[in-house]
TORZATOR-169132 format. One line per field, with one value per residue: residue number from 0; residue in one letter; x, y, z of N, C-alpha, C in turn. Coordinates in steps of 0.05 Angstrom, whole numbers, padded with zeros to 5 digits. Each point is the difference from the previous one (the first is absolute). Layout:
<sites>
num = (NUM, ...) .
residu = (A, ...) .
n.c1 = (X, ...) .
n.c2 = (Y, ...) .
n.c3 = (Z, ...) .
ca.c1 = (X, ...) .
ca.c2 = (Y, ...) .
ca.c3 = (Z, ...) .
c.c1 = (X, ...) .
c.c2 = (Y, ...) .
c.c3 = (Z, ...) .
</sites>
This chain:
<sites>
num = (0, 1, 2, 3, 4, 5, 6, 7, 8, 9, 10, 11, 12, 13, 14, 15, 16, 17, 18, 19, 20, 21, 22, 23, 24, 25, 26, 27, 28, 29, 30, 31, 32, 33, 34, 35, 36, 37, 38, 39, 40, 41, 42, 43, 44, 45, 46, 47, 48, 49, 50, 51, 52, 53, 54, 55, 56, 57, 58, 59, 60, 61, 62, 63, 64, 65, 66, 67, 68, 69, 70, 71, 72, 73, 74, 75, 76, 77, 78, 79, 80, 81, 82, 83, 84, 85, 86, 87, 88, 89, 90, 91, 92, 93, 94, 95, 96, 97, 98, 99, 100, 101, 102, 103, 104, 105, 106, 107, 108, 109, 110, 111, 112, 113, 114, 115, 116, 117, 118, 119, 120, 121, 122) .
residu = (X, X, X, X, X, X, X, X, X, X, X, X, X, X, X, X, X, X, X, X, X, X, X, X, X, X, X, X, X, X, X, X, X, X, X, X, X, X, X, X, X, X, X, X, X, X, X, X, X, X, X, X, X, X, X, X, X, X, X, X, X, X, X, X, X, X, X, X, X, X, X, X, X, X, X, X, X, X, X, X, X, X, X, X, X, X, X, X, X, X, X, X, X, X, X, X, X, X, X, X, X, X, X, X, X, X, X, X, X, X, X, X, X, X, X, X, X, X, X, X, X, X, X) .
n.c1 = (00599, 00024, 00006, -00001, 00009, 00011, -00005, 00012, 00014, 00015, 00007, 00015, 00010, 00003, -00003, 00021, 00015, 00004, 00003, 00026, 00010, 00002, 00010, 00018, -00003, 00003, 00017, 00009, 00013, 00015, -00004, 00030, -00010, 00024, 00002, 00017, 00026, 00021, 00017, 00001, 00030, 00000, -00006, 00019, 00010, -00019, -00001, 00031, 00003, -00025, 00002, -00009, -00016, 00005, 00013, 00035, -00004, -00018, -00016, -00002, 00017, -00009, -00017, -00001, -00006, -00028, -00011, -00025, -00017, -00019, 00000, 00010, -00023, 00011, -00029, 00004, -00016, -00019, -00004, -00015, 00001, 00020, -00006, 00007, -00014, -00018, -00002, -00001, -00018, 00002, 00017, -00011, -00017, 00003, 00003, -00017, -00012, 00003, -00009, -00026, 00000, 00004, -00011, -00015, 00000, -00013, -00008, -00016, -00001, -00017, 00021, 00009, -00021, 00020, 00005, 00016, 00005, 00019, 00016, -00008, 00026, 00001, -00006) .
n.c2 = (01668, -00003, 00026, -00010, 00024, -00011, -00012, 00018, 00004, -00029, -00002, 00024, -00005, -00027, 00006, 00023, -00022, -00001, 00014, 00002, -00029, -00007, 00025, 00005, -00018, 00023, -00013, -00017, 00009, -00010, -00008, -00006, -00021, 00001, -00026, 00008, 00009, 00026, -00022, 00005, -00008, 00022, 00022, 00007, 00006, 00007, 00010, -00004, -00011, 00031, 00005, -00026, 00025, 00004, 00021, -00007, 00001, 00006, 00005, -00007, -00012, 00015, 00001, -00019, -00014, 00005, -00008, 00000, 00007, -00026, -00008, 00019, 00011, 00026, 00000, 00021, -00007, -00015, 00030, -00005, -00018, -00010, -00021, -00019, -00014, 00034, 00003, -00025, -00004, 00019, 00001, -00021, 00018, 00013, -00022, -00006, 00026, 00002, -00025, 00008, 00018, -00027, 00018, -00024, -00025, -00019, -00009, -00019, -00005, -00032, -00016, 00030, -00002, -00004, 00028, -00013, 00016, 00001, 00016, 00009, -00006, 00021, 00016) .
n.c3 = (00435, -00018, -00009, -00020, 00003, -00022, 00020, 00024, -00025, -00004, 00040, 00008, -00017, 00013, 00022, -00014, -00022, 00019, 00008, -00028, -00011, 00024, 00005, -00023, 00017, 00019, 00006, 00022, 00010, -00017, 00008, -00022, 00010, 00009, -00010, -00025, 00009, 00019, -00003, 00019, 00001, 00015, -00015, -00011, 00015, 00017, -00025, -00007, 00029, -00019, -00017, -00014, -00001, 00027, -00012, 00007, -00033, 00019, -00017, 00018, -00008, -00015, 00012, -00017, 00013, -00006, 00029, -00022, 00022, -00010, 00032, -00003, 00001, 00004, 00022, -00010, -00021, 00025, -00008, -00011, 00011, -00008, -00023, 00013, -00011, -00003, 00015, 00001, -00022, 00006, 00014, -00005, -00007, 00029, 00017, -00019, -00012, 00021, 00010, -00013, 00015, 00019, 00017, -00007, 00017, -00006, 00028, -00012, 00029, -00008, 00000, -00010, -00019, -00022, -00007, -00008, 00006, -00028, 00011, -00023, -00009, 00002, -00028) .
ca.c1 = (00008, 00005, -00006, 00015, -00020, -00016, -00025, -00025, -00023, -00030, -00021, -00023, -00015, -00023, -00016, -00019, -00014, -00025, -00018, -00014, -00028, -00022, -00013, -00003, -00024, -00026, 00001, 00010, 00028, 00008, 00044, 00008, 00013, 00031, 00000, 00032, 00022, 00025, 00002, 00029, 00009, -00009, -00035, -00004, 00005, -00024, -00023, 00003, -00014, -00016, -00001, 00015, 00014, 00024, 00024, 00018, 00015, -00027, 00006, -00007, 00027, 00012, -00020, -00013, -00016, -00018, -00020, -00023, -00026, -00019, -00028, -00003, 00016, -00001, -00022, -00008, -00025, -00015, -00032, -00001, 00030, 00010, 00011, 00024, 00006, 00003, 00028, 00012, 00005, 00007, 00018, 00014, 00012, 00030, 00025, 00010, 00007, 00025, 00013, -00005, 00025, 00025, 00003, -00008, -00009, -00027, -00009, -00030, 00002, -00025, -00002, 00012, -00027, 00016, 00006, 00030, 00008, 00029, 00003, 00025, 00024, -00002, 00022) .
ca.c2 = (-00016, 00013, -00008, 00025, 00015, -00013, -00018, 00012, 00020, -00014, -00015, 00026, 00008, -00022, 00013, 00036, -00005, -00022, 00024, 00019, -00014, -00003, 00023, 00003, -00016, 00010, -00021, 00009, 00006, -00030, -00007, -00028, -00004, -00010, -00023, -00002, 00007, -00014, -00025, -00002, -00035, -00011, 00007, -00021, -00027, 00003, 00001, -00026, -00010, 00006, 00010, -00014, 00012, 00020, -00020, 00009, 00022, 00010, 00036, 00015, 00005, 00014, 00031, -00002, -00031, 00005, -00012, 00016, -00015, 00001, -00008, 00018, 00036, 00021, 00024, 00028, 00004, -00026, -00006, -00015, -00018, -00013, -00014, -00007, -00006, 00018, 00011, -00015, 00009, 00033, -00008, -00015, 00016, 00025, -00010, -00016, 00022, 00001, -00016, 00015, 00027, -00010, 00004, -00028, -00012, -00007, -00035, -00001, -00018, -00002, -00008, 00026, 00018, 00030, -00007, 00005, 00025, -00001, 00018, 00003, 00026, 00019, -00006) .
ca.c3 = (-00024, -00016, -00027, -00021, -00016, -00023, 00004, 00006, -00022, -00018, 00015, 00006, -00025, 00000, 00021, -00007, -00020, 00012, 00014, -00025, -00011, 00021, -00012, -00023, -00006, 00018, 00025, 00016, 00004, 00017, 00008, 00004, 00015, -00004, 00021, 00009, -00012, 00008, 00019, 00014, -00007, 00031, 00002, -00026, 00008, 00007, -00018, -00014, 00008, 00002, -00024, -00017, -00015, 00004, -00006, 00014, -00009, -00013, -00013, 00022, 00011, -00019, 00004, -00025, 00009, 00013, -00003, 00003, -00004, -00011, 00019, 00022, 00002, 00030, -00007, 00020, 00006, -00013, -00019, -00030, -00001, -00027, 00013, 00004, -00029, -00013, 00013, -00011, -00029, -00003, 00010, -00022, -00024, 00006, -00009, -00030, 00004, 00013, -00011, -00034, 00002, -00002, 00021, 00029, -00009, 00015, 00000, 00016, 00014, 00008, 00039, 00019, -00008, -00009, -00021, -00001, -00021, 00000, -00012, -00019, 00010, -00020, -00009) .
c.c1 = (00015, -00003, 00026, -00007, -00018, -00017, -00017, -00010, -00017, -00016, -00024, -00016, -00014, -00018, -00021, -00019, -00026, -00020, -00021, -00019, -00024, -00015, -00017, -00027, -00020, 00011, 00008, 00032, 00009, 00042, 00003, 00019, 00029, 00007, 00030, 00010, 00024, 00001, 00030, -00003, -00017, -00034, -00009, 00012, -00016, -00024, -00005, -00013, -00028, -00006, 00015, 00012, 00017, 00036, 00017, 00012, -00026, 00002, -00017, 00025, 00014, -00016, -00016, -00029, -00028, -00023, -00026, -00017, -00018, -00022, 00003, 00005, -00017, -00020, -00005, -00025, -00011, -00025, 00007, 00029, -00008, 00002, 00024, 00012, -00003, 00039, 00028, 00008, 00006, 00022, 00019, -00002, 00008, 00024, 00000, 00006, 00038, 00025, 00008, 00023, 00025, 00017, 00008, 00001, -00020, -00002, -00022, 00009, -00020, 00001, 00014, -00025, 00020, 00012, 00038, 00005, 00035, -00002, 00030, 00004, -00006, 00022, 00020) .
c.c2 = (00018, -00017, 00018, 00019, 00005, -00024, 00016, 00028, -00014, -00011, 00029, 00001, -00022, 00010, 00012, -00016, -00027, 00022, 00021, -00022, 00002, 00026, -00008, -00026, -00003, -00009, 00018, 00006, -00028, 00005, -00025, -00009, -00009, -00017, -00014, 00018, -00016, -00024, -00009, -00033, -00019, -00014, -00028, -00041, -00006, -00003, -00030, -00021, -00010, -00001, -00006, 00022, 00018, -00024, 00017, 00028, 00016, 00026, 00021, 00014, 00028, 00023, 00003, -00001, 00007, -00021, 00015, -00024, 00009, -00018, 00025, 00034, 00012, 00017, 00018, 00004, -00014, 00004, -00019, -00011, -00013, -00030, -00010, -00013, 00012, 00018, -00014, -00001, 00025, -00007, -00018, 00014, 00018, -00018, -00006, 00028, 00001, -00021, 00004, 00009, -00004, 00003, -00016, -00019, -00020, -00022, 00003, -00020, -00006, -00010, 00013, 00023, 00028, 00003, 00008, 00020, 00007, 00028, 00002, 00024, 00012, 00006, 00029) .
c.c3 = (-00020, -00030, -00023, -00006, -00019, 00012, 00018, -00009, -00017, 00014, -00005, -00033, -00008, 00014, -00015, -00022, 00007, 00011, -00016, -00005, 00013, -00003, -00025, -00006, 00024, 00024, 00027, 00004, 00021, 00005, 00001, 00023, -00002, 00024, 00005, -00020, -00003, 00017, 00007, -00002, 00027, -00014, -00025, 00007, 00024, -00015, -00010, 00007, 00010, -00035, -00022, -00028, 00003, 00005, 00010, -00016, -00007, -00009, 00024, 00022, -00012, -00001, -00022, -00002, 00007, -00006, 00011, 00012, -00023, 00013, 00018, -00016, 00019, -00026, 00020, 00005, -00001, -00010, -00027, -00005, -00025, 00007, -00006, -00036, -00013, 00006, -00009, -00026, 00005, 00011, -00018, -00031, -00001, -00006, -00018, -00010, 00003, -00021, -00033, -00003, -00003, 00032, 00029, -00020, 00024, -00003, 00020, 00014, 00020, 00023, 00020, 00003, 00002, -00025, 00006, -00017, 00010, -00019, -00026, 00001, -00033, -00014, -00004) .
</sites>
């Protein structure tokens, strides 16, 4: 999958900053999962047909475009797992975080269980 540069240094520093919290409040070391990126015209007019919210000029076309799960992350360790709605809010206030900044911007999307994250171009 590619991405811009500027989206996959803010994908790796979503990562690092979901990982410090989890530290920083005892937990375990979790990874978000990345369930799309890039979508070729082929992939997106395929989707369409599946997914009333993906549309023909989608911002996935542009390397911009990231969609996170929030029903799914990758644990290394399965002692003392988290659960899944604790993970979730952490996750959702890295990105608000992010978004703060001015960086992304974010759409919770409840019948994709992801969050859309669009990266802004810096200035």
């Amino acid at each position: 999958p590619f991405l811009v540069p500027e989206g996959a240094k803010l994908l790796k520093e979503i990562g690092t900053r979901f990982n410090q919290l989890l530290m920083e409040r005892g937990k375990n070391r979790y990874r978000i999962k990345v369930t799309s990126v890039l979508r070729t015209p082929e992939t997106i007019k395929d989707l369409m047909k599946v997914n009333k919210n993906s549309v023909a000029n989608s911002a996935h076309s542009y390397g911009t475009t990231i969609d996170i799960s929030y029903a799914n992350f990758i644990v290394d360790q399965k002692t003392h797992t988290q659960s899944n709605d604790d993970l979730v809010k952490l996750l959702a206030e890295v990105l608000h975080e992010f978004q703060s900044q001015g960086r992304c911007y974010v759409k919770f999307e409840s019948k994709q269980s992801c969050f859309h994250l669009t990266v802004r171009p810096s200035n």
